[in-house]
C-alpha positions as CSV (number, residue, x, y, z in Angstrom):
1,X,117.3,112.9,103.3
2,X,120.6,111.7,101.9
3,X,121.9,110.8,98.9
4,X,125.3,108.7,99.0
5,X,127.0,110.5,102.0
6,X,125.7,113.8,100.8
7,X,122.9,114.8,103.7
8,X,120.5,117.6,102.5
9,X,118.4,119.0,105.5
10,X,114.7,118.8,105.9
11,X,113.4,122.7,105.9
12,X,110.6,124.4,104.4
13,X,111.3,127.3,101.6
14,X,109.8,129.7,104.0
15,X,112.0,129.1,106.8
16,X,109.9,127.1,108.9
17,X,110.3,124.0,110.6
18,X,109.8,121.2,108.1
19,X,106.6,119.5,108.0
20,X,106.9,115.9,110.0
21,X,104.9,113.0,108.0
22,X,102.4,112.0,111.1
23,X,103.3,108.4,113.3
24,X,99.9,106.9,112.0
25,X,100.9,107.7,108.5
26,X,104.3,106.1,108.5
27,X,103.0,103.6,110.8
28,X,100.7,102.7,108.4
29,X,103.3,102.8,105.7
30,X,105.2,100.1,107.6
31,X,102.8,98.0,108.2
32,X,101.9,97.3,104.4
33,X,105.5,97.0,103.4
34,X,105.7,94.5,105.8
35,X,102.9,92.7,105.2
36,X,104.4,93.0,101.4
37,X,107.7,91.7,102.3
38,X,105.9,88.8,104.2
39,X,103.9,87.9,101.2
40,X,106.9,87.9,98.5
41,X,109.4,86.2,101.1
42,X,106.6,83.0,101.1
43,X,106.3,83.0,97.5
44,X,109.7,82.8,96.8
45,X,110.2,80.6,99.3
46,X,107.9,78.1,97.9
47,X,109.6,75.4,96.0
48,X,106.7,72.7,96.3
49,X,104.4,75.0,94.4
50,X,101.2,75.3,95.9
51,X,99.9,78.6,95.8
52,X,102.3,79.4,92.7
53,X,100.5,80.3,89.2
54,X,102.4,79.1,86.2
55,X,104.2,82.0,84.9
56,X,101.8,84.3,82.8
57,X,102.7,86.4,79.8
58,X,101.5,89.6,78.8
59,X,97.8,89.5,77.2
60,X,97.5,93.5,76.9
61,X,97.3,96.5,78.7
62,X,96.9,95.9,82.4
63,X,96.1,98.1,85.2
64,X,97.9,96.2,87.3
65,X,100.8,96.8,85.8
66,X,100.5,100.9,85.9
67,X,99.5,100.9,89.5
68,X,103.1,98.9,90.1
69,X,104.9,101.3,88.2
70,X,103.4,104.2,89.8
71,X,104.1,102.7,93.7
72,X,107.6,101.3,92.4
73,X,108.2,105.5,90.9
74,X,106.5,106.6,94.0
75,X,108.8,104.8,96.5
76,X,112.1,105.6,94.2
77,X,111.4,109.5,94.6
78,X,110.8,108.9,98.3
79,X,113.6,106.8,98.7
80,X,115.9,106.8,96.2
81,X,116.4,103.8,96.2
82,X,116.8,101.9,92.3
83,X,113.6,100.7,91.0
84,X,115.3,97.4,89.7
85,X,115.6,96.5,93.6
86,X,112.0,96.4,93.8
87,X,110.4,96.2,90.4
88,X,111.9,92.9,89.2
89,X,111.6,90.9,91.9
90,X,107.9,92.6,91.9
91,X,107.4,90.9,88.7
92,X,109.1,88.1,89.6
93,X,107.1,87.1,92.7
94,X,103.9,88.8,92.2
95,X,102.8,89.1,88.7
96,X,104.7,85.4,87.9
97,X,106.7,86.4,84.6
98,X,109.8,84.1,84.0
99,X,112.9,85.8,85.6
100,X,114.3,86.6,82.6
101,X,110.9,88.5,81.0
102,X,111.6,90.3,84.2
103,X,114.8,90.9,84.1
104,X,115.1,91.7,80.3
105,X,111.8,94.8,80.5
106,X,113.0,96.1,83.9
107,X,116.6,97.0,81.9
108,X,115.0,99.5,79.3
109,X,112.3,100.7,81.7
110,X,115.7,101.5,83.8
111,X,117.5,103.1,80.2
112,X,114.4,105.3,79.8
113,X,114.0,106.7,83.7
114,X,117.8,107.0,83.5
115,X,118.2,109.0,80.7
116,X,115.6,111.4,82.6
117,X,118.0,111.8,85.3
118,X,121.0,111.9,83.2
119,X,119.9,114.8,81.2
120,X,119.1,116.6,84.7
121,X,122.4,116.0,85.8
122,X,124.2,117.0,82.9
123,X,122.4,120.0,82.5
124,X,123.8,121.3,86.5
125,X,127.4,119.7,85.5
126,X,127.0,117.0,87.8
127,X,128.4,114.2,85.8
128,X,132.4,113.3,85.7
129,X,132.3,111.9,82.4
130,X,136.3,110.1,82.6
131,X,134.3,108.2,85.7
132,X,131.3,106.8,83.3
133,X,133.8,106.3,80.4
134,X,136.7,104.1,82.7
135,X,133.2,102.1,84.3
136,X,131.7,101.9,80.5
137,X,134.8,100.0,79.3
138,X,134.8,97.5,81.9
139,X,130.9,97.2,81.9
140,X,129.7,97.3,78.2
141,X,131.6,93.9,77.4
142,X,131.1,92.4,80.3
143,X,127.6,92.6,79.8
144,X,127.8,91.6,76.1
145,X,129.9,88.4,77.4
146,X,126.8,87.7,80.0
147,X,124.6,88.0,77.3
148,X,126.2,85.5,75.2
149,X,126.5,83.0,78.8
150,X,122.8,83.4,79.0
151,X,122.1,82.3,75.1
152,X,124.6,79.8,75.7
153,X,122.3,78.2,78.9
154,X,119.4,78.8,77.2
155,X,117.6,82.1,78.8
156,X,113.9,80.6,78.7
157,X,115.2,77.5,80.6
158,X,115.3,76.0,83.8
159,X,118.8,76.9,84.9
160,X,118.8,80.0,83.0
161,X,115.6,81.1,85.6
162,X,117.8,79.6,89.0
163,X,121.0,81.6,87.8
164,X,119.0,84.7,87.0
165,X,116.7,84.4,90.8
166,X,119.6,83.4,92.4
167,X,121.6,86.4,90.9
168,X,118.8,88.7,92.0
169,X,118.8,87.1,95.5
170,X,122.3,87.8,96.4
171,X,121.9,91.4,94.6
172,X,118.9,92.7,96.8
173,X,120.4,91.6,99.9
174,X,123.4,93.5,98.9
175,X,121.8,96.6,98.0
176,X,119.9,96.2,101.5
177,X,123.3,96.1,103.8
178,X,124.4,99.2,101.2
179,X,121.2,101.2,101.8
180,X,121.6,100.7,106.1
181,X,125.6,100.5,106.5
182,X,126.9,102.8,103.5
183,X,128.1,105.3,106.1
184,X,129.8,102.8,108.4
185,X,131.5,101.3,105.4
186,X,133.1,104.3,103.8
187,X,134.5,105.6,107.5
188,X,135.8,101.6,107.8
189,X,137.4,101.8,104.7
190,X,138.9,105.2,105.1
191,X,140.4,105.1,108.2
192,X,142.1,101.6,107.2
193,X,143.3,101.9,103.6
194,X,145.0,105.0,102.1
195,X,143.6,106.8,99.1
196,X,144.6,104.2,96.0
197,X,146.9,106.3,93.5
198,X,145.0,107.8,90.5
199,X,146.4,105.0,87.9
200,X,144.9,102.2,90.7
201,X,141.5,104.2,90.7
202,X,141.4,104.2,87.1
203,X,142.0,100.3,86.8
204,X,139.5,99.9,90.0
205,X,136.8,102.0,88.0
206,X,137.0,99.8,85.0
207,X,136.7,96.6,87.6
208,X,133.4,97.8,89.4
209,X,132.4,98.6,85.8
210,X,133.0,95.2,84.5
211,X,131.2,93.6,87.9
212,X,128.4,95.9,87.2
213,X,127.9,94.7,84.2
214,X,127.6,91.0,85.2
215,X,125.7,91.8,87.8
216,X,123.3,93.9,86.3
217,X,123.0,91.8,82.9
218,X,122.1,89.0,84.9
219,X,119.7,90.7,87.6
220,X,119.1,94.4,86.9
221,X,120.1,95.5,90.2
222,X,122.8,97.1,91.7
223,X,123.4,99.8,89.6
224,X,122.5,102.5,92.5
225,X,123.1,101.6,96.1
226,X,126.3,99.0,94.9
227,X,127.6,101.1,92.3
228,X,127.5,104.7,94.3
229,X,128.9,102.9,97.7
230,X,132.4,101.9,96.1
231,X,132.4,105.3,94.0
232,X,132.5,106.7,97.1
233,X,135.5,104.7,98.2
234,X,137.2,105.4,95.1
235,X,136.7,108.9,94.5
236,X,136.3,110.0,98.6
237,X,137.2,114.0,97.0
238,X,134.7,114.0,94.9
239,X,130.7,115.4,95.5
240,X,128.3,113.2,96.2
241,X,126.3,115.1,93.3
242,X,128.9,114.3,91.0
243,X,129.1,110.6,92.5
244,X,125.2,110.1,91.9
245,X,125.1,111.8,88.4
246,X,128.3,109.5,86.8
247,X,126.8,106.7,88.4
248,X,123.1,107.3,87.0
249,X,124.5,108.4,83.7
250,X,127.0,104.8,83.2
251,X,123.8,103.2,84.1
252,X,122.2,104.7,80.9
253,X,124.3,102.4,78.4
254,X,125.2,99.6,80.3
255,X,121.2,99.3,81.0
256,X,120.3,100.1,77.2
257,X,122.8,97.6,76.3
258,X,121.7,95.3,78.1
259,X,118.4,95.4,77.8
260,X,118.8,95.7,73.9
261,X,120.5,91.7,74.5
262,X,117.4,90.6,76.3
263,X,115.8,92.0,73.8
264,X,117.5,90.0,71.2
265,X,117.2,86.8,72.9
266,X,113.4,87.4,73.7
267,X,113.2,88.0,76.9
268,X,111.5,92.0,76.5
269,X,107.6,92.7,77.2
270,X,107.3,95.4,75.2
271,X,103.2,95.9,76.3
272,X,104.5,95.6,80.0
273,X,107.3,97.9,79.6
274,X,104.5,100.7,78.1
275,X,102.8,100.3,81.5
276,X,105.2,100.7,83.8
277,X,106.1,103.4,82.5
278,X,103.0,105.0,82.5
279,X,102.6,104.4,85.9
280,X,105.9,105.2,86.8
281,X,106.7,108.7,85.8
282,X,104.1,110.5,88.1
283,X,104.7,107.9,90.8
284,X,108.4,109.8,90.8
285,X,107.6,113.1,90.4
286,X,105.0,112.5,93.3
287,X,107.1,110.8,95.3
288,X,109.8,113.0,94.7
289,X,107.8,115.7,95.8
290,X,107.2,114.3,98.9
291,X,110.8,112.8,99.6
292,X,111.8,116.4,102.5
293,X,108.5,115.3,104.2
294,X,108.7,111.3,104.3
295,X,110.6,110.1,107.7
296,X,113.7,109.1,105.6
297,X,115.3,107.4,108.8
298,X,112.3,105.1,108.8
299,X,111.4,104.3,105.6
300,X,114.9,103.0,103.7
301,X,115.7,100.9,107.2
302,X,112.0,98.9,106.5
303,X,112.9,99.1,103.0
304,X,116.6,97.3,103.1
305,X,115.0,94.6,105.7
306,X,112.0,94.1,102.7
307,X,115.1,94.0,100.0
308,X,116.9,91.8,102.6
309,X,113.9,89.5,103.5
310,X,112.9,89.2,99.2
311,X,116.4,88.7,98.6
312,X,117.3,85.7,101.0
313,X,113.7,84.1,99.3
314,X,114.9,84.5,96.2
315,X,118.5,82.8,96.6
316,X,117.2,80.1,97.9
């Protein structure tokens, strides 16, 4: 599997060859994302709305709700992929709640998961804290300034909803090419541009922090595969470990922050937000479990083209 540009081989504790996922299995795998990805890409896609419920609030607890949380945890731990890139447009698309509802939970369900991580990361010294402070300075008022666009428009309106899908659109399609071409990107870069001096770095770092923060405010996406692809162009000396911790820890603020100002404006479902975390937790730790055994090389190209395929629906 790897993380960033960091690859971590597939092999058992004992030794052994590691354990290959069977061809029906994966197979099978495939076939429901697809038919997933199908299903959301005509939703989203349909502007005369037939077929499209009103959008519904939350009534109570939900089952519903914990079973998306657990297979939104279950495909992060396989994947690694951010579960903003497939729980909010998951709300979005199947569950009908206004973009913003969506939008506004999905940033503290991401505080709380990322806090998780954070604390893991601290604790083996994987987090460069000058990175998440130079990133925080750009990101924290950016957000607070997208906050304050959002109240401005009106965040339970019509052109609130087309900014925010619209936003989400063009972030999911982004985090697809990310999740496929990261690789490709960092050796393009690389072998065209010369390392930026550390003063430029520093200035860069506050920029991605500051488009982050826009970005993320508005849609709840992009903190992962966005954020750790140009880390790695700005920091090419430094671990991928270290790349993944400052990157999960930054997202613990700017996400808390954020989700505190859609909180304020009224756009947080406190009930939902309960569920999906219930359902997420073990979906990680199961899927995490399984991430050495899942064919990695198969799963995160079907999942950028479902990213891809919800993404151009949702622009449009």
């Amino acid at each position: 599997m790897s993380i960033g540009s960091l690859s971590i081989a597939k092999t058992a504790p004992n030794g052994r060859p590691p354990f290959h996922v069977r061809p029906r299995v994966w197979v099978l795998f495939a076939a429901i994302l697809l038919v997933v990805a199908a299903t959301l890409y005509v939703m989203a896609t349909d502007h005369t709305g037939l077929g499209r419920a009103a959008y519904r609030p939350f009534a109570g607890p939900d089952p519903r709700y914990v079973v998306a949380g657990f297979a939104v945890g279950a495909l992060v731990g396989l994947t690694g992929v951010g579960g903003g890139s497939l729980m909010t447009p998951l709300l979005v698309l199947l569950f009908r709640f206004h973009p913003g509802t969506a939008v506004g939970t999905d940033l503290l369900y991401a505080s709380a998961t990322k806090a998780v991580g954070t604390a893991v990361h601290g604790a083996n010294r994987t987090v460069d804290w000058g990175i998440v402070g130079r990133m925080a300075l750009g990101s924290v008022p950016a957000s607070i300034l997208s906050l304050y666009f959002l109240y401005r428009l009106g965040v339970h309106g019509v052109a609130a909803a087309k900014l925010i899908s619209v936003t989400l659109g063009f972030a999911l399609m982004l985090t697809a090419v990310t999740l496929v071409f990261r690789n490709r990107i960092v050796a393009f870069v690389a072998a065209r541009f010369p390392e930026p001096k550390p003063q430029t770095t520093a200035h860069l770092t506050t920029v991605l922090g500051a488009a982050l923060g826009v970005l993320i405010t508005l849609s709840s996406v992009g903190a992962g595969a966005i954020g750790v692809t140009v880390l790695i162009l700005l920091y090419p000396r430094l671990s991928a470990g270290r790349i993944v911790g400052s990157d999960i820890a930054h997202a613990v603020p700017l996400t808390l922050i954020a989700g505190l100002g859609h909180w304020w404006l009224g756009t947080v479902n406190f009930g939902l937000l309960g569920s999906l975390l219930t359902g997420s937790i073990p979906g990680i730790v199961i899927g995490s479990y399984f991430a050495a055994r899942a064919p990695d090389r198969v799963l995160r190209p079907l999942l950028a083209a479902t990213l891809m395929l919800v993404g151009f629906g949702m622009a449009h």
